[in-house]
C-alpha positions in Angstrom: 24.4 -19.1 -11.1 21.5 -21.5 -12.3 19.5 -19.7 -9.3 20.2 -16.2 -10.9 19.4 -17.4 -14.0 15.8 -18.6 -12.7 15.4 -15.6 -10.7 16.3 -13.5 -14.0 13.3 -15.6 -15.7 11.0 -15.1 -12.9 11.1 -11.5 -13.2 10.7 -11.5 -16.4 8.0 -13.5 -16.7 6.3 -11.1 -14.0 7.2 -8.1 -15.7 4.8 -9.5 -18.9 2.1 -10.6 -16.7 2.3 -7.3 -15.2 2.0 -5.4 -18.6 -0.9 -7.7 -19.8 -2.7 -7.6 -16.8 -2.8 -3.8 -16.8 -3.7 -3.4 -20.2 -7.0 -5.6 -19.4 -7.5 -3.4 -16.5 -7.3 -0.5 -18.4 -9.4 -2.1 -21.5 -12.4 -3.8 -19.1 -15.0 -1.2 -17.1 -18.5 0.5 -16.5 -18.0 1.5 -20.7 -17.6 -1.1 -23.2 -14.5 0.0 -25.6 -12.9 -1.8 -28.3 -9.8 -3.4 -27.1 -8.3 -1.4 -30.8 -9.6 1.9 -29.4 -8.0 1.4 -26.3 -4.3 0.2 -27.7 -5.0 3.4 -30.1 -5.3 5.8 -27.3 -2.6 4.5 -25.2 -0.1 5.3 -28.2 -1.3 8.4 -29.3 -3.0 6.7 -32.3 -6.9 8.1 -33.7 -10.0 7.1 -31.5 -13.1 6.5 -33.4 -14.7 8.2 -29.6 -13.5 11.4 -28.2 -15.0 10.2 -25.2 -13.7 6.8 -25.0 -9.8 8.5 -25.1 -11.2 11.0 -22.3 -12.0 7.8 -20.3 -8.9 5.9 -21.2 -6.6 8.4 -20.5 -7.9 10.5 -17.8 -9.5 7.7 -15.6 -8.3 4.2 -16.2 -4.8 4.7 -16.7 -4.2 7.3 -13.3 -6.5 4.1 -11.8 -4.2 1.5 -13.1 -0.9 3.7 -12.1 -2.9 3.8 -8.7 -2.9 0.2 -8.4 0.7 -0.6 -9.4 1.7 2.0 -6.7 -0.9 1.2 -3.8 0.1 -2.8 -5.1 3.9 -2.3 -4.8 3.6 -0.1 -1.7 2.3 -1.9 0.3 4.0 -5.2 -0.4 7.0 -3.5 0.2 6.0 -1.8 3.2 4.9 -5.3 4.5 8.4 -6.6 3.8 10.2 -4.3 5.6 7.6 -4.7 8.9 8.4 -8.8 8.9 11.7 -8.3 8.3 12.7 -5.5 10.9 10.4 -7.4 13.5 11.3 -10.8 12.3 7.7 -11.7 12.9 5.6 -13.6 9.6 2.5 -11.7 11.1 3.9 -8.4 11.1 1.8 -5.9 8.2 2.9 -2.4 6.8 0.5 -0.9 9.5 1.8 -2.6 12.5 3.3 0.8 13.7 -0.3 2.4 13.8 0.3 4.5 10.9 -3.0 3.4 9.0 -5.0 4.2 12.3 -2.7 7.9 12.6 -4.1 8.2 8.9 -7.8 7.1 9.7 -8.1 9.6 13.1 -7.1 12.6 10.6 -9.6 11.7 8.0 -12.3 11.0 10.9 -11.4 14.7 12.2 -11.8 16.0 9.3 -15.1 14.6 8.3 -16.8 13.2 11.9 -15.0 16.3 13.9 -15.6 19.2 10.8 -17.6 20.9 13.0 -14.3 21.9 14.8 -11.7 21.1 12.9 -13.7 21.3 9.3 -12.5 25.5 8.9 -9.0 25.0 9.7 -8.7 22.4 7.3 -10.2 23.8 4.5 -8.7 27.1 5.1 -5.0 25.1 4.9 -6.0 23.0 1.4 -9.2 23.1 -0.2 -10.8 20.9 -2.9 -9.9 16.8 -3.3 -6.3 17.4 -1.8 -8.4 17.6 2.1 -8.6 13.7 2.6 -4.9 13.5 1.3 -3.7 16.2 3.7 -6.1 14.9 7.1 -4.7 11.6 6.5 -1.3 12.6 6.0 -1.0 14.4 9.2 -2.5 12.2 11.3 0.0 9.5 9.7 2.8 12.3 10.2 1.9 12.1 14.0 1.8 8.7 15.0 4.8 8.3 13.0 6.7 11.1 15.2 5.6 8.8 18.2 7.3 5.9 16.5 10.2 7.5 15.7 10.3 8.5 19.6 9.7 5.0 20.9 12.5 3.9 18.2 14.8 5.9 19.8 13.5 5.3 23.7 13.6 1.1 23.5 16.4 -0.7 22.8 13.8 -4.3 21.9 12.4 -4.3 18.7 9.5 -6.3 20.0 8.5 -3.2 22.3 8.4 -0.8 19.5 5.8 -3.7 17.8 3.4 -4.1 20.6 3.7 0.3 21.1 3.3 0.9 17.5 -0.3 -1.8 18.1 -1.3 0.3 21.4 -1.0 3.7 19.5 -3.3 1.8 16.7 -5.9 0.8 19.6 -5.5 4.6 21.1 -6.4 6.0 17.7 -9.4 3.2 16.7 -10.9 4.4 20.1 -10.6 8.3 19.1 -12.6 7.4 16.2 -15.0 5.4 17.5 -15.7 8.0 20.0 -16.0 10.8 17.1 -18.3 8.1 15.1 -20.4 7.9 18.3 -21.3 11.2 18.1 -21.0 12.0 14.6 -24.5 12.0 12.6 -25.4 9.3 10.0 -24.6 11.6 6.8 -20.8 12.3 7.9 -20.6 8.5 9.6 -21.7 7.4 6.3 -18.6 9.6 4.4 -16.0 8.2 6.4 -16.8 4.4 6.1 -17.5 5.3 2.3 -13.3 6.3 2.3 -12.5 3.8 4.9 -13.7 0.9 2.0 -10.9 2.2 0.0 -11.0 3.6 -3.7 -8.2 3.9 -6.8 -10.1 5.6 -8.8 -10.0 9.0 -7.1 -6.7 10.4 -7.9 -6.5 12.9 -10.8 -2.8 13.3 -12.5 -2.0 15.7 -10.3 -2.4 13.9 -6.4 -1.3 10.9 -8.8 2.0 13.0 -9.4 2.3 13.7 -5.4 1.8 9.9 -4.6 4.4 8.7 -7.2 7.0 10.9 -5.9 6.2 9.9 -2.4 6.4 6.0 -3.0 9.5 6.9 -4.9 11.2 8.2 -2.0 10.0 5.2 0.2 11.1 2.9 -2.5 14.6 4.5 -2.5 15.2 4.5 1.5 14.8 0.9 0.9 17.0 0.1 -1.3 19.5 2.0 1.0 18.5 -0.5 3.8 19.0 -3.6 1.7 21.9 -4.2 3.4 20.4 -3.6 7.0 17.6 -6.3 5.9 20.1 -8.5 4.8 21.7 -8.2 8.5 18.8 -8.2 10.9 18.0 -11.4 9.7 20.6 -13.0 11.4 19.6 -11.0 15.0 20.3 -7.6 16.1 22.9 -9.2 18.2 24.5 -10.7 15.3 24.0 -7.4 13.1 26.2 -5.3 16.4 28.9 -7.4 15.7 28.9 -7.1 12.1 29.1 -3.1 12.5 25.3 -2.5 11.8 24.2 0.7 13.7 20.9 -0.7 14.8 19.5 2.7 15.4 20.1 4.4 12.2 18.9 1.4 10.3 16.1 1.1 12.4 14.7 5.1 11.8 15.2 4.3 7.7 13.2 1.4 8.1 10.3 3.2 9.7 10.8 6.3 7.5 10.8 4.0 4.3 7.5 2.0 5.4 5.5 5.6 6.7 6.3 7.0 3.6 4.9 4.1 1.8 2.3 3.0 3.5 1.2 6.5 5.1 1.0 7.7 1.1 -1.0 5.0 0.1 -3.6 5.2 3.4 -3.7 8.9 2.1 -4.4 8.5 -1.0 -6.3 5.7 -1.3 -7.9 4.5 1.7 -6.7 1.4 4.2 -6.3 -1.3 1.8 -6.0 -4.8 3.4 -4.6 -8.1 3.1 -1.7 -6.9 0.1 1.0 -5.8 2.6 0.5 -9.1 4.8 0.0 -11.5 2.3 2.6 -10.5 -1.0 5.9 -11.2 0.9 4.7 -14.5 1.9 3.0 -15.4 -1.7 6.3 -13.7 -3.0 8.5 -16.4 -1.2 7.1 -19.6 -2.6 8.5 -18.4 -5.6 11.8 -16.8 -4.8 13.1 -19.0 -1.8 15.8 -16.7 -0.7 16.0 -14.6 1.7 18.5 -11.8 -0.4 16.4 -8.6 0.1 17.8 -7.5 -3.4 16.0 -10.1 -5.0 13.0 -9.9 -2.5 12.5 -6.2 -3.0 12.3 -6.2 -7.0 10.2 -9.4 -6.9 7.6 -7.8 -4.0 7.0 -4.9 -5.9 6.2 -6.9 -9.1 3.6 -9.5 -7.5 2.0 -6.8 -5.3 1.2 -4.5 -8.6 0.1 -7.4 -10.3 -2.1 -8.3 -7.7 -3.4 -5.3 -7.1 -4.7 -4.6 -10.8 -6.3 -7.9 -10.6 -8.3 -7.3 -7.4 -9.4 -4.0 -8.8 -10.4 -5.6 -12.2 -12.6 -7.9 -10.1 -13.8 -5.0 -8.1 -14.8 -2.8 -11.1 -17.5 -5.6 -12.3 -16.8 -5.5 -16.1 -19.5 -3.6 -18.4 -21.7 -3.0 -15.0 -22.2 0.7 -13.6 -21.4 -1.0 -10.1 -18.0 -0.9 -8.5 -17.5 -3.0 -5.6 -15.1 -1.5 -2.6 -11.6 -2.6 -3.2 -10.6 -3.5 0.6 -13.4 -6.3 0.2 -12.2 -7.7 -2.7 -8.3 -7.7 -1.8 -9.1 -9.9 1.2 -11.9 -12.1 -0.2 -9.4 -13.0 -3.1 -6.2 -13.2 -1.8 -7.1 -14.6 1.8 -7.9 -18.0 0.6 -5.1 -18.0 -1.6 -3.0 -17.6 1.1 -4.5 -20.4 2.9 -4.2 -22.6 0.4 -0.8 -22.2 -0.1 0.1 -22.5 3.4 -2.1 -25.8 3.3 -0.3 -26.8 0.7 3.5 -26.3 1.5 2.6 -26.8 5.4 4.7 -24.2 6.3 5.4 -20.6 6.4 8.7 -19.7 4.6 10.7 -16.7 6.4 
């Protein structure tokens, strides 16, 4: 009871943090606005600026939503990789679903001279990154799905899922080789990673995906809760192995594949959260971990891109460099400090 209760704290001390730290991400940027302009055009009061609510509401906040969703996506994503593969190491693109995503974009931009008309004949517009990457996430996670089915040892699906990441990094490479400086120039541009891209429509389309990811994995909660005792273990408690094991997948392409979509291969978050999310919640209760992942990842997130957007400056540093430069040392540290990894 006296755990619950601190857990029940915890969360609701995260849930502020989370609401004050995305309110200063929202208020801090390229233009300086009043931090009363900026409450004003959140709640539909006047703006002394047109333009500061056209900022406010049609670029901060879909950036901010962004963040909360790539944060929480792929914290959770990261989650379900260590716990399905009962490996500390294991990240949200272990399967090779970031590299499926990265081989459609380079396709699309390195390989346009073949591939460029189909594409834009199926979607024009900003939707073409969205749709390359999604496909090429959509394929590697077919092949998963396939191995998942074909191999009875978890392990083997882990080491696949890194060989179809290695097959895919060498496609692109190849396509990089011969790709001129212009295009090569494109792709590493989207390969940095960027929130601030999405309008409220592809925001709409990424929201609903994460929410379907987010949903499958609350239906696995039990499963997690099982296969951290062993597969064996799980058999004999009437855990169909299989099935849980395709909803797991399903629930961490869908989150992760949306994000690597939408906005780029983002490091370090997916990796990193569940462990920073343990030295706070020591349990290993997936229905506390879940809740508690999404929270820290979101918050993390918006702080990484409040860092990255260099307040009152027109620069904006990538957001894949400033996730790991922040949050790698802080891992460190806290591994240093508790001299062991909790799992």
């Amino acid at each position: 009871m006296r755990s619950t209760l601190t857990y029940r704290y915890w969360f609701l001390f995260l849930t502020i943090i989370l609401v004050v730290v995305a309110f200063i991400n929202i208020s801090l940027g390229s233009v300086s606005i009043p931090v009363k302009a900026v409450f004003n055009a959140l709640t539909g009061g006047e703006v002394e600026k047109e333009t500061w609510r056209y900022i406010i509401t049609d670029y901060r906040v879909p950036k901010a939503i962004t963040a909360i969703l790539v944060g929480g996506g792929l914290s959770l994503s990261g989650l379900l990789m260590q716990t399905l593969f009962r490996n500390p190491l294991a990240g949200p693109f272990v399967l090779g679903i970031s590299s499926g995503a990265g081989l459609g974009v380079a396709l699309l931009i390195l390989g346009s001279s073949l591939f460029g008309t189909w594409f834009s004949f199926t979607l024009t517009g900003s939707f073409s990154l969205a749709a390359a990457a999604s496909i090429g996430s959509f394929v590697v996670l077919m092949a998963a799905m396939l191995v998942a089915g074909r191999v009875r040892d978890t392990m083997a699906i882990l080491i696949i899922g890194l060989m179809f990441g290695s097959i895919t990094t060498a496609v692109v490479n190849v396509l990089s080789h011969f790709s001129d400086s212009e295009r090569l120039q494109q792709y590493i541009f989207w390969s940095l990673g960027s929130l601030g891209n999405l309008s409220w429509v592809q925001l709409g389309v990424f929201s609903i995906i994460i929410i379907a990811g987010l949903l499958l994995s609350i239906f696995s909660l039990k499963a997690l809760n099982t296969l951290l005792l062993g597969e064996n273990y799980a058999k004999s408690l009437g855990l169909n192995i299989r099935r849980s094991r395709y909803m797991i997948i399903i629930a961490t392409s869908l989150l992760a594949g949306s994000v690597t979509a939408f906005a780029g291969p983002i490091a370090f978050i997916g990796l990193a959260v569940p462990h920073l999310t343990r030295q706070i919640f020591n349990t290993p209760n997936h229905k506390v971990l879940v809740p508690a992942v999404l929270l820290y990842g979101a918050i993390l997130m918006l702080v990484c891109d409040t860092i990255a957007q260099l307040p009152n400056s027109q620069f904006t540093l990538p957001i894949n460099a400033i996730t790991s430069l922040v949050g790698a040392p802080v891992v460190i540290w806290l591994l240093i400090r508790k001299r062991k990894m909790i799992f």
